[in-house]
N, C-alpha and C positions, 0 to 999 in steps of 0.2 A: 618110447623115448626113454633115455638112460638120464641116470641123475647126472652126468658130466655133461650130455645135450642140453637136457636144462640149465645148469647153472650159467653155461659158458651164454646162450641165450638170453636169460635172466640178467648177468652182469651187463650186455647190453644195453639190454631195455632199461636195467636201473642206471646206467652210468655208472657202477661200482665197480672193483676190485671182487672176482670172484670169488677170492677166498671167503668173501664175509655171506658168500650165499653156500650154505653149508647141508647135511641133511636134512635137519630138524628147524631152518629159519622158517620166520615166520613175518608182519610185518612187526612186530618187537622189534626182531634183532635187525631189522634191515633198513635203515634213517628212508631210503629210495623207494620203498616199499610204499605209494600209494594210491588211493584209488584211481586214478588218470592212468599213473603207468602198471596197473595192474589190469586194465585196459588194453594196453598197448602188448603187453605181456603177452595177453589172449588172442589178440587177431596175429602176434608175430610165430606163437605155437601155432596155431590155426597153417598158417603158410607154411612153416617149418618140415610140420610132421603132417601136410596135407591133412588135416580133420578140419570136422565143423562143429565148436563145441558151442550149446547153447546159452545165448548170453545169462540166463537164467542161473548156470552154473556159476557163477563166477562169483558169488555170495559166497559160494562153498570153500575159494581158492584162496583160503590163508594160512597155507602152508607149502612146502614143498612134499610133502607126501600128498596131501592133498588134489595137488597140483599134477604129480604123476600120474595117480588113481585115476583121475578125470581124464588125461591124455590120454592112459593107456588105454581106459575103456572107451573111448569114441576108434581110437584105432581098431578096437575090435568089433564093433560094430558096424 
């Protein structure tokens, strides 16, 4: 998954204006950013980019690098 896949996904999930999900946000900079829809976040990645990431992960996912890392590496798995 590309950081433009994400975002445009992400602004979704949050209801925001993409631009404000940027590379380095986090939930700091993101008002939308929280736990419910970082939730929703996870199971809309999950369908997106066909993976299965473990909900266990998602403690991990407070960032958008973050966020990749963990996508990319279930897709290689």
């Amino acid at each position: 998954m590309t950081f433009e896949e994400l975002r445009v996904l992400m602004a979704d999930v949050f209801e925001c204006d993409p631009a404000q999900i940027t590379p380095d946000a986090t939930p700091n900079t993101v008002a939308a950013w929280d736990s419910l829809r970082l939730l929703d976040l996870l199971l809309a990645i999950e369908q997106e980019a066909s993976v299965e990431i473990s909900p266990e992960r998602i403690e991990e996912m407070m960032s958008v690098p973050a966020i990749l890392a963990i996508v990319n590496e279930a897709k290689a798995a």
